[in-house]
C-alpha positions as CSV (number, residue, x, y, z in Angstrom):
1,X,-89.4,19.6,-61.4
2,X,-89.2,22.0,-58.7
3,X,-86.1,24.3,-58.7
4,X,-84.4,26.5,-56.1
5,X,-84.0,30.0,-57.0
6,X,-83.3,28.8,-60.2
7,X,-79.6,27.9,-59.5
8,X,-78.0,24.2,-61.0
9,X,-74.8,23.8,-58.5
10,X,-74.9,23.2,-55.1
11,X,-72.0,22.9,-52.9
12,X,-72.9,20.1,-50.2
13,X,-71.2,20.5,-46.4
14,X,-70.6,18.2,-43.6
15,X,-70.8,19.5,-40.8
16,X,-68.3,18.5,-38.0
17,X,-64.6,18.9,-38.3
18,X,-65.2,20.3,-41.5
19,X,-67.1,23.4,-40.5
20,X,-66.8,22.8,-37.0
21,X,-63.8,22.4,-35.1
22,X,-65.6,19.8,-32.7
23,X,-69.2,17.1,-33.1
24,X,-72.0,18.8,-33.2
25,X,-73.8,16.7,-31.2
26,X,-71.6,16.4,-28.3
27,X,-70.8,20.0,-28.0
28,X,-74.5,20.2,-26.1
29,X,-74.1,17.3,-23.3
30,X,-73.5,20.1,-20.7
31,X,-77.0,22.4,-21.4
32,X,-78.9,18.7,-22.0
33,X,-76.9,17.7,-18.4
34,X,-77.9,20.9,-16.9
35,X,-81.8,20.7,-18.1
36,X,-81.9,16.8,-16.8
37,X,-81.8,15.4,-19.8
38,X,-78.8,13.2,-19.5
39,X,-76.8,12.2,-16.5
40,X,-73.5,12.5,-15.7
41,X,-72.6,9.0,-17.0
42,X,-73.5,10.2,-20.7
43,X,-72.0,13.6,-20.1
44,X,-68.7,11.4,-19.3
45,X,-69.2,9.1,-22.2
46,X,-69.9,12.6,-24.7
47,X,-66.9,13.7,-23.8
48,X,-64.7,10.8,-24.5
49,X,-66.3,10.6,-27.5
50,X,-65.7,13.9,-28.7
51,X,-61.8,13.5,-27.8
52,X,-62.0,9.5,-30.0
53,X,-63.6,11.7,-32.6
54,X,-60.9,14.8,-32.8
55,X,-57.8,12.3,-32.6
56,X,-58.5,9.4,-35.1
57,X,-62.3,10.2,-36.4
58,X,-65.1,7.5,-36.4
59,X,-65.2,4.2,-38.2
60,X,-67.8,2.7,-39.1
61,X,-68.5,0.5,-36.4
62,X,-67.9,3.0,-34.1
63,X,-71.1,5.3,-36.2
64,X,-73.1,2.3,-35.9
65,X,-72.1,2.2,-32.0
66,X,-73.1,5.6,-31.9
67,X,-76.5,5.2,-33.3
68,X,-77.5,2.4,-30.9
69,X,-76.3,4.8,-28.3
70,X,-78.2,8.1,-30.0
71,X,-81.4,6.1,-30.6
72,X,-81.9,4.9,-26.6
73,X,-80.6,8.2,-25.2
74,X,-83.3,10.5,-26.8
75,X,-86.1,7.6,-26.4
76,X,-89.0,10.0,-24.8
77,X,-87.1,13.5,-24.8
78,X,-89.8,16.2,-25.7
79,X,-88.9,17.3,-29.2
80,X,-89.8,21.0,-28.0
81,X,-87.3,21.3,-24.9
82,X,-84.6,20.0,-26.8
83,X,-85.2,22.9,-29.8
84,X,-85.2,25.5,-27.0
85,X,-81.9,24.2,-25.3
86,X,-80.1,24.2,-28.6
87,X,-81.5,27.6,-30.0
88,X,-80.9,29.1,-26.1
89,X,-77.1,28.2,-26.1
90,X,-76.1,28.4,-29.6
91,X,-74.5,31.1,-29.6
92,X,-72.2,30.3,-26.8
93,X,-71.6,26.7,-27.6
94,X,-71.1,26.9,-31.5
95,X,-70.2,30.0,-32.4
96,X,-66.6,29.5,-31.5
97,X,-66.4,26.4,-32.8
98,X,-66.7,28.0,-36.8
99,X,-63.2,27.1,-38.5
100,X,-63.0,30.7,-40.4
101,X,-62.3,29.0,-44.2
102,X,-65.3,27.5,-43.7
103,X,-67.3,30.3,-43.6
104,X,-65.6,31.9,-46.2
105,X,-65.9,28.6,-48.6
106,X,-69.4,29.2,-47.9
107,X,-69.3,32.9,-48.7
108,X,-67.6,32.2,-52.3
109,X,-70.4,29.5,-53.0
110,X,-73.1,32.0,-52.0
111,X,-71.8,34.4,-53.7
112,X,-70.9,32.1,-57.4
113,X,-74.6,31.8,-56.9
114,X,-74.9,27.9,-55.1
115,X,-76.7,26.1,-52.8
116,X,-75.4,25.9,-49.8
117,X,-76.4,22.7,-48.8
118,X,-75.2,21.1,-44.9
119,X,-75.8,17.4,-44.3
120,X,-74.6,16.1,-40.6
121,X,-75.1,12.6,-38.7
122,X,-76.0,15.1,-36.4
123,X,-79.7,15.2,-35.8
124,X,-82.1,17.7,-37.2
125,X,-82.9,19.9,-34.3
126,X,-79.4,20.5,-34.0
127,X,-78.1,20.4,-37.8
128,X,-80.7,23.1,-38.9
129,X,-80.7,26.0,-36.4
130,X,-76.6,25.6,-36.9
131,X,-77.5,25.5,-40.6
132,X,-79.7,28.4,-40.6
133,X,-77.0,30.4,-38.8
134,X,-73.8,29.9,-41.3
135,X,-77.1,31.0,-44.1
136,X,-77.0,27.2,-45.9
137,X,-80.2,26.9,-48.1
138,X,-81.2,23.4,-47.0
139,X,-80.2,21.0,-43.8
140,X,-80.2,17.6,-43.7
141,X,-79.5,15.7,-40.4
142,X,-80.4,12.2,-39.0
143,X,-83.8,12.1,-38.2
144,X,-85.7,10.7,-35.2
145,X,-89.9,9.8,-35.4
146,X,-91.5,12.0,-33.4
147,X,-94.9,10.8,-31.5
148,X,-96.9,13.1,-29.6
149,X,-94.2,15.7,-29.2
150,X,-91.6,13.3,-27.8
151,X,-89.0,11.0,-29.9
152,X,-89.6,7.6,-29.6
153,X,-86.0,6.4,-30.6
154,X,-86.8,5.1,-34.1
155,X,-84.5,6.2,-36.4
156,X,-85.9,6.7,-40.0
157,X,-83.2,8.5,-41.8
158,X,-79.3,8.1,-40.7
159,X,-77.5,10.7,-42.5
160,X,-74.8,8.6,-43.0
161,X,-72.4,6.6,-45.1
162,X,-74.4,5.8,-48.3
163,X,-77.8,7.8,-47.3
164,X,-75.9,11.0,-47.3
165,X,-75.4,9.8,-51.2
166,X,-78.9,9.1,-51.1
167,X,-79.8,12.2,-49.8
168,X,-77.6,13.9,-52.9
169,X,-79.2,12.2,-55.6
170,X,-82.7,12.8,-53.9
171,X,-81.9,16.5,-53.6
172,X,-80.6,16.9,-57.4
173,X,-83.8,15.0,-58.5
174,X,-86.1,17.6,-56.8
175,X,-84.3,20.8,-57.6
176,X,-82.4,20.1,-60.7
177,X,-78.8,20.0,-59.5
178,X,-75.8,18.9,-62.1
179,X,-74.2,16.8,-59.7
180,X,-71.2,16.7,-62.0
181,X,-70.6,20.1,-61.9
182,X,-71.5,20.2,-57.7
183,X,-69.2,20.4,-54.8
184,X,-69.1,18.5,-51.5
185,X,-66.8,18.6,-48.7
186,X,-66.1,16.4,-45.9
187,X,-63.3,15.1,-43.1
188,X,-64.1,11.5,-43.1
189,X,-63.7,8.2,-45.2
190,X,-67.3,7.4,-43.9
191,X,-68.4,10.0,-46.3
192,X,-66.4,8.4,-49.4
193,X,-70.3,8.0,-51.2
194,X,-71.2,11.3,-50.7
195,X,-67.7,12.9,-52.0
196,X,-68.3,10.4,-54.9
197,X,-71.5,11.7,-56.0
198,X,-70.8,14.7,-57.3
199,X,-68.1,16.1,-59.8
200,X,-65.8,18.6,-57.3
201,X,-65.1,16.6,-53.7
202,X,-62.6,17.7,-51.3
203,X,-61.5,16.5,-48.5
204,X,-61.4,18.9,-45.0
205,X,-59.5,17.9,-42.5
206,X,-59.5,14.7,-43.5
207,X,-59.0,11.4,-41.6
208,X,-55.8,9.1,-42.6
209,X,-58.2,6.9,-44.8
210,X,-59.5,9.7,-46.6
211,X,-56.1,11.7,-47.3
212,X,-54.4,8.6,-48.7
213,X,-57.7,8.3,-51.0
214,X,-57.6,12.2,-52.2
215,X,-54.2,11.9,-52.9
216,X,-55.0,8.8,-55.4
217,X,-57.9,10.4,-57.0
218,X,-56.2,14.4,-57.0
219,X,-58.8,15.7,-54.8
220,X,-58.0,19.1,-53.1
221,X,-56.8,18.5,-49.5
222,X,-58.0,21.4,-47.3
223,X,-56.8,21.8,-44.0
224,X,-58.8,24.3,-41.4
225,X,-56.9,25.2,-38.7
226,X,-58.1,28.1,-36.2
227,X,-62.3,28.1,-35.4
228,X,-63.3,31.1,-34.6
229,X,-65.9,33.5,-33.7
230,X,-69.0,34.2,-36.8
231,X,-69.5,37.5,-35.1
232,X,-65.4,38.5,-35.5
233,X,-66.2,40.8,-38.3
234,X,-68.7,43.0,-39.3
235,X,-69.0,41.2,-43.1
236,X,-69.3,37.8,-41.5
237,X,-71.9,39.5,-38.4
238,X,-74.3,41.1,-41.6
239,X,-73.5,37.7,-43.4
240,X,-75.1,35.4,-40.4
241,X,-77.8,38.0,-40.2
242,X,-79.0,37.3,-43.9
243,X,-78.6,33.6,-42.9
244,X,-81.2,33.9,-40.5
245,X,-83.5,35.2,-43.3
246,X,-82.8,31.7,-44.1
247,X,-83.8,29.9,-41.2
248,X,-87.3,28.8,-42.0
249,X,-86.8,27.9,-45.4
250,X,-84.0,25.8,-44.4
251,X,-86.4,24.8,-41.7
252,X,-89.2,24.0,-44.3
253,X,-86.8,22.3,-46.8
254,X,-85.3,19.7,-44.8
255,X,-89.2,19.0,-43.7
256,X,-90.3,19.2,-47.1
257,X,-87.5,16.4,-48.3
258,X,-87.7,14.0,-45.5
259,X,-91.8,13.9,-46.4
260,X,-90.9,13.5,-49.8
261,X,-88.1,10.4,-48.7
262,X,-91.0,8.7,-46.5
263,X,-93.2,8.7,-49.7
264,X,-91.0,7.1,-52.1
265,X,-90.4,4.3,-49.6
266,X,-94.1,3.8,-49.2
267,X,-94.9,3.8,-52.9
């Protein structure tokens, strides 16, 4: 069994609303607008998506609408432009966007000695470079085949409802996580199965659904409040420099387990 660093506990994040103040994958319709990748029809329908998300979070119905909608959008985009959009405009687009208690709940796992461990419906191009900038040791994101350079629109890993879960279990397997003793963090009732796996959930920000639900089961409630900049301090600006150490073994990991996912299904 293959272990990371040696370390037992890992401390699993979603990523929007709970460590950013807005999605993820919305936040870049104006640089893919701008580069001709989408017109201003899906720039319109981003944005009222984004405000449906903020106000009253996504069912599921509404993810599975999204899906449809992510899966014929990016059908022929060239894998390549996209990663140099996101990894051009970073900076500006998400680095505001940090809520400050999440990067210091990240800190106090890196420094207890956890894996930091992000795992977004977003997709992978834009989960990990995000990832790889807060200094999370693994990203998971929805992933899209990619033929030739281009994505052809199949999707062959939705991060989630229930395969976040399976994404968990398939993590702890490889690296020899105590999922009893692990944390995980998320906004949304959609992400009930991943809270569920492991022994420590709380709930960030969480949606109406999941507050009542906390409350039952005596989960910490966390509320974020006020995003700010990564670079705001000098700690967090050296902090997010070490992350990037982390980039292409963050990089290499989420590779590394999605080839690993694709071979269990075959055997």
């Amino acid at each position: 069994m293959v272990y990371l660093g040696g370390m037992a506990i890992a401390a699993f994040f979603d990523l929007d609303k709970t460590i950013l103040a807005k999605s993820s994958s919305f936040v870049f319709a104006k640089p893919f607008y701008k580069e001709g990748l989408i017109g201003r029809t899906d720039v319109l329908r981003s944005a009222y998506a984004q405000f449906m998300f903020l106000t009253s979070g996504a069912d599921h119905d509404q993810m599975e609408s999204m899906r449809k909608y992510i899966s014929e959008l990016v059908t022929g985009w060239e894998v390549a432009k996209v990663q140099a959009i996101v990894s051009e405009t970073l900076d500006s687009i998400v680095d505001p966007l940090v809520f400050q208690e999440a990067v210091d709940l990240i800190a106090m796992h890196k420094e207890l000695g956890h894996v930091v461990i992000v795992i977004s419906t977003s997709g992978t191009d834009v989960v990990e470079p995000i990832a790889a900038r807060l200094g999370a040791d693994i990203a998971i994101g929805t992933q899209v085949e990619i033929v030739d350079g281009k994505y052809t629109g199949e999707i062959t890993f939705y991060a989630y409802g229930a395969g976040k879960a399976e994404a968990i279990h398939m993590l702890a397997q490889e690296h020899g996580f105590n999922l009893s003793e692990c944390f995980a963090y998320s906004d949304s009732y959609t992400d009930v199965p991943m809270l569920r796996a492991v022994g420590n959930p709380s709930a960030v920000n969480p949606d109406s659904e999941l507050r009542e639900l906390a409350k039952e089961n005596n989960w910490p409630i966390l509320d974020f409040e006020k995003p700010v900049s990564m670079r705001a301090k000098a700690e967090q600006r050296r902090a997010v420099a070490a992350g990037a150490g982390v980039a292409i073994g963050a990089v290499a990991l989420g590779i590394t387990w999605y080839a690993k996912r694709r071979s269990s299904l075959r055997a």
